[in-house]
gemmi code that builds the backbone of each chain (N, CA, C; Angstrom):
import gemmi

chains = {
    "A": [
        ("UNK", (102.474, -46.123, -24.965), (101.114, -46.035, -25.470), (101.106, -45.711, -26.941)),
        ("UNK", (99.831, -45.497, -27.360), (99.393, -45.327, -28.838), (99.992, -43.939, -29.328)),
        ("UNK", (100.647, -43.780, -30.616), (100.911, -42.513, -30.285), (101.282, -42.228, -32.317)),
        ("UNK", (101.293, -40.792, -32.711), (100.931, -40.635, -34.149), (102.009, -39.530, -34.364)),
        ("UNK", (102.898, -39.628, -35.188), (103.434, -38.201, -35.401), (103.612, -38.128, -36.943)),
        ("UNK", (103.492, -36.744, -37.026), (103.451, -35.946, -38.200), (104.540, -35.047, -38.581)),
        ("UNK", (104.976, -34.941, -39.482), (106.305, -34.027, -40.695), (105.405, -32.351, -40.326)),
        ("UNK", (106.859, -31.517, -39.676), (105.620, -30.420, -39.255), (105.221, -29.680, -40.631)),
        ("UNK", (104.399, -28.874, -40.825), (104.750, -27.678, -41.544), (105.114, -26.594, -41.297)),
        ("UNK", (104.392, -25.477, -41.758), (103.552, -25.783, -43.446), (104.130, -26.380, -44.571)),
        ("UNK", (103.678, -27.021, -44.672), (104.319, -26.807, -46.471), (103.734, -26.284, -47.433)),
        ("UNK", (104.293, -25.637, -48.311), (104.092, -24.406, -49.151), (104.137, -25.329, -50.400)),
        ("UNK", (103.026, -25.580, -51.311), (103.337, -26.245, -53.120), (102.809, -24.892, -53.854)),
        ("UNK", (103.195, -25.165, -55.234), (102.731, -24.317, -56.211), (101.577, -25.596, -56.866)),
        ("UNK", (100.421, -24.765, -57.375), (99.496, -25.802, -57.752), (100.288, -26.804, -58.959)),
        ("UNK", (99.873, -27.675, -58.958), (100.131, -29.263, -59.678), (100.923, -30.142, -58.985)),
        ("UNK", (101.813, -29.635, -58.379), (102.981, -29.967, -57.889), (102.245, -31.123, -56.593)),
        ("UNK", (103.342, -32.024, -56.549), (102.973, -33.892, -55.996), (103.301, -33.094, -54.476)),
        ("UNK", (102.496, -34.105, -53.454), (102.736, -33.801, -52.268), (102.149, -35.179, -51.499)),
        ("UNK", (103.610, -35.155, -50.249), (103.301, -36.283, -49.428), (103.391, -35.374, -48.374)),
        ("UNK", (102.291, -35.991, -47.309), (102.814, -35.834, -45.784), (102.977, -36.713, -44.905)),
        ("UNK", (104.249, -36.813, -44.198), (104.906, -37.858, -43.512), (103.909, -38.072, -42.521)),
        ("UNK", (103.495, -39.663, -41.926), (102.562, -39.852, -41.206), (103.164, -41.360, -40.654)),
        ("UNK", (103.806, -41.268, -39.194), (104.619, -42.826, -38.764), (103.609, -42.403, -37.536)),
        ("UNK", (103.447, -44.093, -36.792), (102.489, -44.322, -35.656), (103.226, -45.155, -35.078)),
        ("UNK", (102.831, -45.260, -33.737), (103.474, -46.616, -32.735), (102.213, -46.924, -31.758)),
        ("UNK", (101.676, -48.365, -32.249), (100.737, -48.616, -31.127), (100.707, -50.205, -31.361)),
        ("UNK", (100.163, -50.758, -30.233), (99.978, -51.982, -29.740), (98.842, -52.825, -30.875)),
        ("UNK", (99.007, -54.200, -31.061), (98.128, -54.664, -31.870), (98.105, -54.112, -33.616)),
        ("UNK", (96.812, -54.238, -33.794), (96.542, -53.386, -35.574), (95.663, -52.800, -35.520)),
        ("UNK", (96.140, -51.130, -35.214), (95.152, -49.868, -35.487), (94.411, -49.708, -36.837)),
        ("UNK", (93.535, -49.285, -36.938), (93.376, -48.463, -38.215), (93.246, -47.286, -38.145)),
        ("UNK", (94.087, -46.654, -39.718), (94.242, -45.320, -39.706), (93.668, -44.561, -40.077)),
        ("UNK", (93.676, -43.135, -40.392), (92.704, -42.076, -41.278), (93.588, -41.211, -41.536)),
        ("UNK", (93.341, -40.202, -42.679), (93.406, -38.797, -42.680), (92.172, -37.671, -42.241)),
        ("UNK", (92.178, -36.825, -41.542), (90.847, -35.972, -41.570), (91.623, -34.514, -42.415)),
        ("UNK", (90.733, -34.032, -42.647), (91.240, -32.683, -43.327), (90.464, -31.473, -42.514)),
        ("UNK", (91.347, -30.876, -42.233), (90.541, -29.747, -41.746), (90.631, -28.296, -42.317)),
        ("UNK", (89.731, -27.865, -43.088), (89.420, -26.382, -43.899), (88.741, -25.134, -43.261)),
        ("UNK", (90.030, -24.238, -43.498), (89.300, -22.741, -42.914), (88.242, -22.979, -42.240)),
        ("UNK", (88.134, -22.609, -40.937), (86.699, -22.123, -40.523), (85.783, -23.446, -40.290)),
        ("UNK", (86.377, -24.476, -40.528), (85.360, -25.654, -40.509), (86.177, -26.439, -39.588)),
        ("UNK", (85.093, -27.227, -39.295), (85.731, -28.957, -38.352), (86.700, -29.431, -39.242)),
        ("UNK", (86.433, -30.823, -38.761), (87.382, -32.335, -39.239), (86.886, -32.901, -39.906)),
        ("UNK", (86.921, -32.776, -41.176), (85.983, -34.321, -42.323), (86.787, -35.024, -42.504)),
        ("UNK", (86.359, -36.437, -42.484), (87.608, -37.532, -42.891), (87.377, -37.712, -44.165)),
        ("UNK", (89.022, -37.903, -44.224), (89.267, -37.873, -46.050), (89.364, -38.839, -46.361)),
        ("UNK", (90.426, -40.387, -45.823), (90.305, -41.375, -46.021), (90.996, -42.321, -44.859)),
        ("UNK", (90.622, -43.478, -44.898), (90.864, -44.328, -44.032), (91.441, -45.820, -44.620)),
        ("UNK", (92.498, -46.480, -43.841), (92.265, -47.996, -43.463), (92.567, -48.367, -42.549)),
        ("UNK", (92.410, -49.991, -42.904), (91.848, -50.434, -41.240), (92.871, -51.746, -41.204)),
        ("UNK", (93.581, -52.132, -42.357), (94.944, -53.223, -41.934), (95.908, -53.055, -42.832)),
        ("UNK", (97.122, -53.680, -42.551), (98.071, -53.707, -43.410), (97.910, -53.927, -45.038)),
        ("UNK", (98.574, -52.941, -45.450), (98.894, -52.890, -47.099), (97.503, -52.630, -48.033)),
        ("UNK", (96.150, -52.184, -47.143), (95.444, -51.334, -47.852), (95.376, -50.002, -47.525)),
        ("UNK", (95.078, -49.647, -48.753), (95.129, -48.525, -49.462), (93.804, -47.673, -49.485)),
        ("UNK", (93.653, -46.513, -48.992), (92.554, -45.528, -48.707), (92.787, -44.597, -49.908)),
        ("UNK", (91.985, -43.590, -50.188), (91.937, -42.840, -51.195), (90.587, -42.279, -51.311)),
        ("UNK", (90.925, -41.078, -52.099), (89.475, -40.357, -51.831), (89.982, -38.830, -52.073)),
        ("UNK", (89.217, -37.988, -53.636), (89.693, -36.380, -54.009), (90.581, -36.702, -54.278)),
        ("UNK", (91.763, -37.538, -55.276), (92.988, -38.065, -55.331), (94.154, -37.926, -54.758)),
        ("UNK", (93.917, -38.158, -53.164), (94.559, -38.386, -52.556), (94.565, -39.820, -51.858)),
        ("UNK", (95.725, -40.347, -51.454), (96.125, -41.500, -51.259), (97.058, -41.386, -49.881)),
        ("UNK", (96.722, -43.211, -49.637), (97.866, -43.186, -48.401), (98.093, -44.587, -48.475)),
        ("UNK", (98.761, -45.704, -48.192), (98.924, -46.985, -47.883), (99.516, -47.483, -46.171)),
        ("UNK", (98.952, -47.963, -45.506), (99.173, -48.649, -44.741), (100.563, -49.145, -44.790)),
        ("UNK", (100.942, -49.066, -43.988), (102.584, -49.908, -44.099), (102.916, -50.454, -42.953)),
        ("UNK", (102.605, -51.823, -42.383), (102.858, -51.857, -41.644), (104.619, -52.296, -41.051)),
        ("UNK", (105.197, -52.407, -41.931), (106.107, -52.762, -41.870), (107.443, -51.491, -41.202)),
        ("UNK", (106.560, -50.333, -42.293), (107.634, -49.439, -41.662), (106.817, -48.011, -40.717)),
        ("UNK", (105.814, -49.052, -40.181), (104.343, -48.187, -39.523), (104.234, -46.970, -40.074)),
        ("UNK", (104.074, -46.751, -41.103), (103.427, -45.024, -41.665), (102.079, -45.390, -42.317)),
        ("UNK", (101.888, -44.163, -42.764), (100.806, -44.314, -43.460), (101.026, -42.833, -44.129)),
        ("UNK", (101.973, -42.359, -45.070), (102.054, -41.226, -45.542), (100.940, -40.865, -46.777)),
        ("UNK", (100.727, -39.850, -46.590), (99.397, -38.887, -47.170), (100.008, -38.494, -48.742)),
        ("UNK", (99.773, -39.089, -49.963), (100.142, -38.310, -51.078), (98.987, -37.983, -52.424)),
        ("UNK", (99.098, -37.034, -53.242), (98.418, -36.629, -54.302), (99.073, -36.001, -55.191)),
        ("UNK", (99.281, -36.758, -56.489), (99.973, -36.632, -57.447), (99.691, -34.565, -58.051)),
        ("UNK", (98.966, -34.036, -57.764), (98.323, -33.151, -58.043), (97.883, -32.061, -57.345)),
        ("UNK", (97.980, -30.979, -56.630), (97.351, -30.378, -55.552), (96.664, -29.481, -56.112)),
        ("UNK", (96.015, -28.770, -55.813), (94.922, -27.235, -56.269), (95.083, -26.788, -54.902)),
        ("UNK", (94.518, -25.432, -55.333), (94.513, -24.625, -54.223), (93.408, -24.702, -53.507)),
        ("UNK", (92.336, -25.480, -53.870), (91.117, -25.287, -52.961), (92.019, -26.839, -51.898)),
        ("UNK", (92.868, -27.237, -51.817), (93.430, -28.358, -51.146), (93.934, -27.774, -49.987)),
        ("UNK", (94.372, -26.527, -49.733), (94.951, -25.855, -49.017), (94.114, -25.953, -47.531)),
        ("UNK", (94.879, -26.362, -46.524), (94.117, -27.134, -44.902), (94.809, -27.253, -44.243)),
        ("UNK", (94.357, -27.861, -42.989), (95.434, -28.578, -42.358), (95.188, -30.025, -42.108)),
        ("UNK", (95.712, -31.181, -42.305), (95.622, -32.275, -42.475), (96.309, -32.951, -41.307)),
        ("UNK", (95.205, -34.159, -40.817), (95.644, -34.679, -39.556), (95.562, -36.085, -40.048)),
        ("UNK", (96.733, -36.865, -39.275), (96.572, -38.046, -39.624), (96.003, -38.950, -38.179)),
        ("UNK", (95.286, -39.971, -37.832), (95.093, -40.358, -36.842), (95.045, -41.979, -36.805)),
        ("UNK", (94.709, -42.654, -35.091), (95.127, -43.858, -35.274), (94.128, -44.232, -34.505)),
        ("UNK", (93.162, -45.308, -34.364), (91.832, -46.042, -33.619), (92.590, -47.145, -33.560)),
        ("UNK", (92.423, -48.128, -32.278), (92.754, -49.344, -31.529), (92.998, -49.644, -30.430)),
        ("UNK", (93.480, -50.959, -30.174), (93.510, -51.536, -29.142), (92.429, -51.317, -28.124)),
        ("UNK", (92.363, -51.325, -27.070), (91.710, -51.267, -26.147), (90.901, -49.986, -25.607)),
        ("UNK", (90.495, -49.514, -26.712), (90.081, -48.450, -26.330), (89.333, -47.486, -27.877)),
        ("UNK", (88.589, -46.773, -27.670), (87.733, -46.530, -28.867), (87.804, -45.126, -29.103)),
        ("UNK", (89.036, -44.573, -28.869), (89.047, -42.936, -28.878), (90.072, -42.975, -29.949)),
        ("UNK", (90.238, -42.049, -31.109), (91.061, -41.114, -32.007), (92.291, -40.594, -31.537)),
        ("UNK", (93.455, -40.858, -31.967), (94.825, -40.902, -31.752), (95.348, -39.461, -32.305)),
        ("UNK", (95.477, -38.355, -32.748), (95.761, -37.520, -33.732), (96.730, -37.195, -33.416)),
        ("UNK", (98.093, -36.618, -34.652), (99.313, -36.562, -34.594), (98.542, -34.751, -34.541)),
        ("UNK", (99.682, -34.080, -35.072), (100.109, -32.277, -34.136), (99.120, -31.353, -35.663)),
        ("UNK", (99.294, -32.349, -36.880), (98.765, -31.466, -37.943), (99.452, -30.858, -39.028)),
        ("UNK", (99.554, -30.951, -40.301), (99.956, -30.566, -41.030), (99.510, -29.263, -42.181)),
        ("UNK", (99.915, -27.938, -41.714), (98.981, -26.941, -42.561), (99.535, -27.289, -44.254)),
        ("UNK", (99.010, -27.455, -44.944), (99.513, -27.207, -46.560), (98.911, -26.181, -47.006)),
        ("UNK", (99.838, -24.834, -47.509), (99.558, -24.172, -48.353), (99.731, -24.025, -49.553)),
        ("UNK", (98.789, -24.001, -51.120), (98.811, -24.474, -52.035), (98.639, -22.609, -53.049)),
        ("UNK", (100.111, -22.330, -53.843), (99.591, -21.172, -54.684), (99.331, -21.512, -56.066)),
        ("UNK", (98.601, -20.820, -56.250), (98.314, -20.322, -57.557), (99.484, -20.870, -59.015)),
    ],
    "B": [
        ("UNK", (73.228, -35.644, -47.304), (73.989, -36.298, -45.834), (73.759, -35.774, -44.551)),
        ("UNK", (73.921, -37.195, -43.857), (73.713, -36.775, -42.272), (74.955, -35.925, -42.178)),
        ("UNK", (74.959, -35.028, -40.907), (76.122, -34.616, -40.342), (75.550, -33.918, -38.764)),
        ("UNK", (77.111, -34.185, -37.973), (77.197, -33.789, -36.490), (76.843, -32.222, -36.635)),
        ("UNK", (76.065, -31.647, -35.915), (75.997, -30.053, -35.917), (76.556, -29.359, -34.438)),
        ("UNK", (76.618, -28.775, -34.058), (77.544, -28.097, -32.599), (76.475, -27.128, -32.307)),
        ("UNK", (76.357, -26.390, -31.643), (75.993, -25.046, -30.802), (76.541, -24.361, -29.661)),
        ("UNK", (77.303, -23.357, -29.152), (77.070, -22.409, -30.613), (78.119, -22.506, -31.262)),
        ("UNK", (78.654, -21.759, -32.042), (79.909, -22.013, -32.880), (81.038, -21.209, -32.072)),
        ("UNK", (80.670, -20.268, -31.432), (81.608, -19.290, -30.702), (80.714, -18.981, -29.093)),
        ("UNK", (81.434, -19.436, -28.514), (81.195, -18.640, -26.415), (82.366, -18.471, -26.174)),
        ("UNK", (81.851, -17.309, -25.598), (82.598, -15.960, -24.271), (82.375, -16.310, -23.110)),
        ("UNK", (82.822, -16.892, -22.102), (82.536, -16.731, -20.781), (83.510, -16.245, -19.813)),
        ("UNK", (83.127, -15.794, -18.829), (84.078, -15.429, -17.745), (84.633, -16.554, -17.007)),
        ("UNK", (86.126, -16.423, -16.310), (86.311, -17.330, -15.484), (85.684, -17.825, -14.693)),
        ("UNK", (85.241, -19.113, -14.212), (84.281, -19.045, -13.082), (83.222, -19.734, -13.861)),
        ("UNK", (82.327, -19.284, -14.475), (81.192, -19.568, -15.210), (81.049, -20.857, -15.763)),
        ("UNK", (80.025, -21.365, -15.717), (79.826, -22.463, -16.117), (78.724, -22.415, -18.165)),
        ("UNK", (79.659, -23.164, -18.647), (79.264, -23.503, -19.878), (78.650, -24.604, -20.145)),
        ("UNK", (77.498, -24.661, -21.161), (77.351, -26.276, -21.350), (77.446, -25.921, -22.906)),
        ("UNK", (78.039, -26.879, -24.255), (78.282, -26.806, -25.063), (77.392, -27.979, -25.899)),
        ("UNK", (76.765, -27.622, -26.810), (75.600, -28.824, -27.325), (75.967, -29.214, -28.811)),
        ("UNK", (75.617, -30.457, -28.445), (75.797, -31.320, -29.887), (74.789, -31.871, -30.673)),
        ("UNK", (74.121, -31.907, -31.712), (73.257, -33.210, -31.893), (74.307, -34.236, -32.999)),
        ("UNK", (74.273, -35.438, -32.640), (75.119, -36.027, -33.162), (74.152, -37.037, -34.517)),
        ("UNK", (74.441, -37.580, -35.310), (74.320, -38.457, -36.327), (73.231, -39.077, -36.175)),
        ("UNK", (71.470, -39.091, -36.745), (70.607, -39.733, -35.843), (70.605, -41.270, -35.381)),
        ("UNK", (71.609, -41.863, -36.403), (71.414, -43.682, -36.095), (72.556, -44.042, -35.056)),
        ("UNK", (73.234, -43.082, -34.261), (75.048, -43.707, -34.275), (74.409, -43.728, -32.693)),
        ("UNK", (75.558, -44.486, -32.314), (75.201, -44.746, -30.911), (76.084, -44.497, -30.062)),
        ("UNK", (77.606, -43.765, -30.948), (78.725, -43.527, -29.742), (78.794, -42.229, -29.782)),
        ("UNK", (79.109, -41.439, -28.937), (79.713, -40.077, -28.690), (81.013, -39.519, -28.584)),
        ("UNK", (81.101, -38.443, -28.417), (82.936, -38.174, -28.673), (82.930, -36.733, -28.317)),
        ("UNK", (83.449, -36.290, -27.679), (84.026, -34.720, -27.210), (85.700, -35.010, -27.267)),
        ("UNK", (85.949, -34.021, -27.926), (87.425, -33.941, -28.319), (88.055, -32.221, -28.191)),
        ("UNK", (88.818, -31.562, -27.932), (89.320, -30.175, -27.868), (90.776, -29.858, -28.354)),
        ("UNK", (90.533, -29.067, -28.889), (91.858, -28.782, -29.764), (92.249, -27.103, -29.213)),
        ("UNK", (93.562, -27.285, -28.475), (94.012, -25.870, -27.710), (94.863, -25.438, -29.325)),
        ("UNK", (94.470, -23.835, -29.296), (95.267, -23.101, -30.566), (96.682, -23.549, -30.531)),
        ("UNK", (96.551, -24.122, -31.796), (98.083, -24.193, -32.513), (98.349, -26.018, -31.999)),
        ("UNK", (97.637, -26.739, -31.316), (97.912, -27.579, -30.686), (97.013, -28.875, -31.258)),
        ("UNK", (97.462, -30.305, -30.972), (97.040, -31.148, -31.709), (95.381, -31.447, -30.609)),
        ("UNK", (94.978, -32.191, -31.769), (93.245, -32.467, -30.974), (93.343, -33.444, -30.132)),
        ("UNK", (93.064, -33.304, -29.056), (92.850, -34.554, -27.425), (91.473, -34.957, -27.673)),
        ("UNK", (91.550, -35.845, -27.122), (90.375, -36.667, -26.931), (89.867, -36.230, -25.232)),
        ("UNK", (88.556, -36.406, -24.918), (88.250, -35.967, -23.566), (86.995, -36.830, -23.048)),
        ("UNK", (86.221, -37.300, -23.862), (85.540, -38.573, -23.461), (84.980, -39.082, -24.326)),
        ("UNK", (84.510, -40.281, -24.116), (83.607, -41.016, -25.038), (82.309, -41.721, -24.243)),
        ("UNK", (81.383, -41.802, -25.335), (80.037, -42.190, -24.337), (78.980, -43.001, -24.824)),
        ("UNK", (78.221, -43.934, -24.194), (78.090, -45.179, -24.857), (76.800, -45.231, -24.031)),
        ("UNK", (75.671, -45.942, -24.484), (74.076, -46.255, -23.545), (74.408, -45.451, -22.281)),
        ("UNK", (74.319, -43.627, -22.291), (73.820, -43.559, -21.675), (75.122, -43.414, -20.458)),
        ("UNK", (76.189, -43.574, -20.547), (77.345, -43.219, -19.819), (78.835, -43.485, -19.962)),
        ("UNK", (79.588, -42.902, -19.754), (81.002, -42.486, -20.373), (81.568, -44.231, -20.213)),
        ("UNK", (82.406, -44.395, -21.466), (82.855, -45.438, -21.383), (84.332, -45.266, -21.171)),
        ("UNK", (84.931, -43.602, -21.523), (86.476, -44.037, -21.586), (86.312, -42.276, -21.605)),
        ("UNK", (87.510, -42.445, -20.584), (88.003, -40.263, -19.835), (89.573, -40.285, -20.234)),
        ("UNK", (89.574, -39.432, -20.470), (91.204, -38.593, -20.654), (91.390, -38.305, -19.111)),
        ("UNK", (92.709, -38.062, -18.982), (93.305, -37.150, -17.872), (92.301, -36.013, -17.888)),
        ("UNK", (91.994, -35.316, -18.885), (91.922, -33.947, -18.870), (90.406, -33.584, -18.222)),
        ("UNK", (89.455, -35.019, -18.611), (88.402, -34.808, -17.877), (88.349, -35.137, -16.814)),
        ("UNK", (88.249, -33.485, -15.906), (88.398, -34.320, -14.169), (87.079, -33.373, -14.027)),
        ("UNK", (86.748, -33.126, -12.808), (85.108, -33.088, -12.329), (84.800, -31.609, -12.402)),
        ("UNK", (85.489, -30.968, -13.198), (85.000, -30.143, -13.404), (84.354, -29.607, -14.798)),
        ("UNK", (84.133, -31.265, -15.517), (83.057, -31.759, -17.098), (82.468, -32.630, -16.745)),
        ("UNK", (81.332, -32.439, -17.148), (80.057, -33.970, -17.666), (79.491, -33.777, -18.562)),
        ("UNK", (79.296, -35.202, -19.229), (78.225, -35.121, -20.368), (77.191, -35.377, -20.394)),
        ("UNK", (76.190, -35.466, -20.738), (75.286, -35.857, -20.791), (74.091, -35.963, -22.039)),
        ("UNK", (73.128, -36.874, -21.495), (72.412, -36.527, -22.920), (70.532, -36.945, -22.692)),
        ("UNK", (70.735, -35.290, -22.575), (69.234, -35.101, -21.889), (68.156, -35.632, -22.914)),
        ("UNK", (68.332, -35.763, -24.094), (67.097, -36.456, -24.674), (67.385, -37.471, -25.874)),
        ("UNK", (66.511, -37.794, -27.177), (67.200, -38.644, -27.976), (67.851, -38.306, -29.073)),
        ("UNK", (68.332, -36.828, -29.112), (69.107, -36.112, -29.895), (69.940, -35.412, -29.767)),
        ("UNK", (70.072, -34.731, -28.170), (71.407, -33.845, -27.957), (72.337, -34.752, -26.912)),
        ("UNK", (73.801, -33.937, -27.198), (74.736, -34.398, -26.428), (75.264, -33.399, -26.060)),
        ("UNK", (75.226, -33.146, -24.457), (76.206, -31.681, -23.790), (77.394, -31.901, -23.293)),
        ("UNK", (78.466, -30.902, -23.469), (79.225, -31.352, -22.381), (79.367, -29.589, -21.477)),
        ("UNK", (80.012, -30.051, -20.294), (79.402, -29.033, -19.211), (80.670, -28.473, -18.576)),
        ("UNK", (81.241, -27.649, -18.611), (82.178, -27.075, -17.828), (81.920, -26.677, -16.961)),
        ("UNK", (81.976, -26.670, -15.479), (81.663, -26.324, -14.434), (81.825, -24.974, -14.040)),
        ("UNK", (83.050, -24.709, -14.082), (83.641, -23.261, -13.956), (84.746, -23.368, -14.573)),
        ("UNK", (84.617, -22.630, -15.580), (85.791, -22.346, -16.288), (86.820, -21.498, -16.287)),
        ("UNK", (88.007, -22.304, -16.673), (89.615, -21.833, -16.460), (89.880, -21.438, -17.706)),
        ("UNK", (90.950, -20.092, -17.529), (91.787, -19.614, -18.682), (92.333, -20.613, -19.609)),
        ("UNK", (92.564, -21.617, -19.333), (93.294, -22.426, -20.076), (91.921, -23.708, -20.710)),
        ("UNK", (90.563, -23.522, -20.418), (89.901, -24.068, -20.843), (89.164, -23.697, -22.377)),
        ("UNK", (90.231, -22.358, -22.683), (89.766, -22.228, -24.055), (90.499, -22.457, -25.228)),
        ("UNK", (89.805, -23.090, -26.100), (89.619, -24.295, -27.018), (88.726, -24.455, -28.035)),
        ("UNK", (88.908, -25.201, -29.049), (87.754, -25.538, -30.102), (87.566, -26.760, -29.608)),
        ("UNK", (85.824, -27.295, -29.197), (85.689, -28.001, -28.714), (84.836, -28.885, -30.245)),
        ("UNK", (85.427, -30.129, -30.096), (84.141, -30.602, -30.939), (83.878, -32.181, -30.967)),
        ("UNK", (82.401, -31.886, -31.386), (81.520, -33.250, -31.155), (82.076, -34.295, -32.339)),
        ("UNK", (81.692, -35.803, -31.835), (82.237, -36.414, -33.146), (81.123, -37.825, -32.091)),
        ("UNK", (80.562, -38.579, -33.946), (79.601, -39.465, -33.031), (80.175, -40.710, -34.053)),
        ("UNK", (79.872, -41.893, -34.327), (80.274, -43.234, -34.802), (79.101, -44.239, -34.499)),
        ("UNK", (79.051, -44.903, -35.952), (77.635, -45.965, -35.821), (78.224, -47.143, -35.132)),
        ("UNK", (79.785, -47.587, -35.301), (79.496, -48.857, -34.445), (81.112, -48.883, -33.694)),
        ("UNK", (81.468, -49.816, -32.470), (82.573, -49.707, -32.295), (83.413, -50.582, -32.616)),
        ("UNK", (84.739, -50.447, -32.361), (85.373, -51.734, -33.090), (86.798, -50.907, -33.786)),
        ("UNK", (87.219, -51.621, -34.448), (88.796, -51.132, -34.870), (88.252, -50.244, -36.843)),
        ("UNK", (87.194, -50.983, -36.957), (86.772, -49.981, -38.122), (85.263, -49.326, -38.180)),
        ("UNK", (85.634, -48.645, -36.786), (85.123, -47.470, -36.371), (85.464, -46.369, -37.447)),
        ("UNK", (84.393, -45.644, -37.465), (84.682, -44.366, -38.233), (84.116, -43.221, -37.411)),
        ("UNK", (84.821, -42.164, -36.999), (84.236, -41.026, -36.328), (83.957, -39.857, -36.818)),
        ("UNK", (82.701, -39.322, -37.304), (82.402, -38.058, -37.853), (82.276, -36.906, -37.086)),
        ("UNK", (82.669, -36.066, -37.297), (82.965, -34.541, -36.186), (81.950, -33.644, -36.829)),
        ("UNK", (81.726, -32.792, -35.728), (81.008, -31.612, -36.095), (82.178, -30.313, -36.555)),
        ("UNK", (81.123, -28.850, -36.680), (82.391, -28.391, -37.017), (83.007, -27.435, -35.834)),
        ("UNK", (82.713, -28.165, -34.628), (83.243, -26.932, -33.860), (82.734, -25.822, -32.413)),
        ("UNK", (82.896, -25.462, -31.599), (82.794, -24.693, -30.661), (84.005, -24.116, -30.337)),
        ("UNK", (84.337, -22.561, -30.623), (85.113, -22.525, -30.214), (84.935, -21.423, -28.773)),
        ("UNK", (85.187, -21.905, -27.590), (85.051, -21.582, -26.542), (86.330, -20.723, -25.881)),
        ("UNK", (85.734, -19.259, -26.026), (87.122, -18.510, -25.233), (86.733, -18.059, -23.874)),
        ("UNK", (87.489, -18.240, -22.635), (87.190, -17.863, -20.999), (88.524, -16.784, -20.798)),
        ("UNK", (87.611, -15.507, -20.375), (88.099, -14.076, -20.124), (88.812, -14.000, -18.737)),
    ],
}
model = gemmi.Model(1)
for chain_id, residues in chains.items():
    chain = gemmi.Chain(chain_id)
    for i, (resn, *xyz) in enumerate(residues, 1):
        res = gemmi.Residue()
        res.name, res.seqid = resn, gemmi.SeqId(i, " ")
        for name, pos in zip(("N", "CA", "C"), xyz):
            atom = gemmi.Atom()
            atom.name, atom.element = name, gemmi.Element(name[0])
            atom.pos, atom.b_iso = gemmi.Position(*pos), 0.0
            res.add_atom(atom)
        chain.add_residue(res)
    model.add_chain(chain)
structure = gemmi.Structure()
structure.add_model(model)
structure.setup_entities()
């Protein structure tokens, strides 16, 4: 079946400093993907999405590309701040069915 | 902006007890979504719901949940009697259309603890 995994954490940056989070999927057909972010105390807002091979989502300068080749879709931002600090889920929509795929979660903690 | 809202943000119940957990979801969207996330653990999906009746169940929803949606703005879901292990952040998430570029917006949350 459909299925999403994630690079565990936390990971710990000092602010500026570049950050990817590993994000590989395995599912049937062509999913489209997302990031949601999830902040202290709050739900899931989605941060960015696509929906086929070799585009590119983005959004708060963060980025991800579709790959279908080597099925990821890793999460990066040349830049972090500390208000970035969350836990970040990557997820997968398709095939036969209309429910949200989500890998385990990635906390990033971002200092000063 | 529109957004999904929850109620309440935090329940206590005893084992046994029955909860219903309320949503109002997105006013134009037409799909539904209950999803639960056990501490420390990744978010499941638990149903989805479409004109008026579930189109697609997890394992996890067995008969002791229903949803429903008593008017043209809320969405419940209902624990019958609740188990220790039924506590969770539960949350709503609704979508204007279906399809592979579906987008699902979440609320922020219920988090439901059983004593």
């Amino acid at each position: 079946g459909n299925s999403v995994t994630q690079m565990e954490g936390p990971v710990t940056l000092s602010e500026e400093a570049f950050l990817t989070i590993n994000c590989t999927y395995t599912a049937t057909g062509y999913p489209s993907l997302f990031w949601y972010v999830q902040y202290p105390g709050e739900g899931l807002q989605l941060l960015l999405k696509a929906t086929k091979a070799d585009d590119k989502g983005s959004n708060k300068g963060f980025e991800a590309t579709y790959r279908k080749e080597t099925t990821s879709f890793h999460l990066e931002k040349g830049s972090v701040q500390v208000s970035d600090s969350a836990v970040y889920f990557c997820a997968l929509y398709g095939g036969a069915t209309n429910k949200l795929i989500f890998g385990t979660g990635t906390l990033l903690a971002v200092q000063p | 902006e529109p957004e999904v809202t929850q109620t309440p943000s935090h329940q206590v119940t005893q084992m046994g007890q029955e909860v219903i957990l309320r949503c109002v979801p997105i006013s134009n969207h037409l799909y539904f979504y209950w999803y639960r996330q056990i501490l420390g653990q990744k978010v499941e999906f638990l149903v989805s719901f479409y004109n008026n009746e579930i189109s697609e169940k997890s394992e996890i929803f067995d008969d002791q949940f229903s949803v429903e949606r008593p008017d043209g703005s809320n969405f419940t879901l209902k624990i019958r009697s609740t188990k220790l292990e039924d506590s969770a952040m539960y949350f709503c998430a609704s979508s204007e259309l279906a399809g592979d570029s579906d987008t699902q917006y979440f609320g922020p949350g219920t988090r439901l603890t059983v004593l």
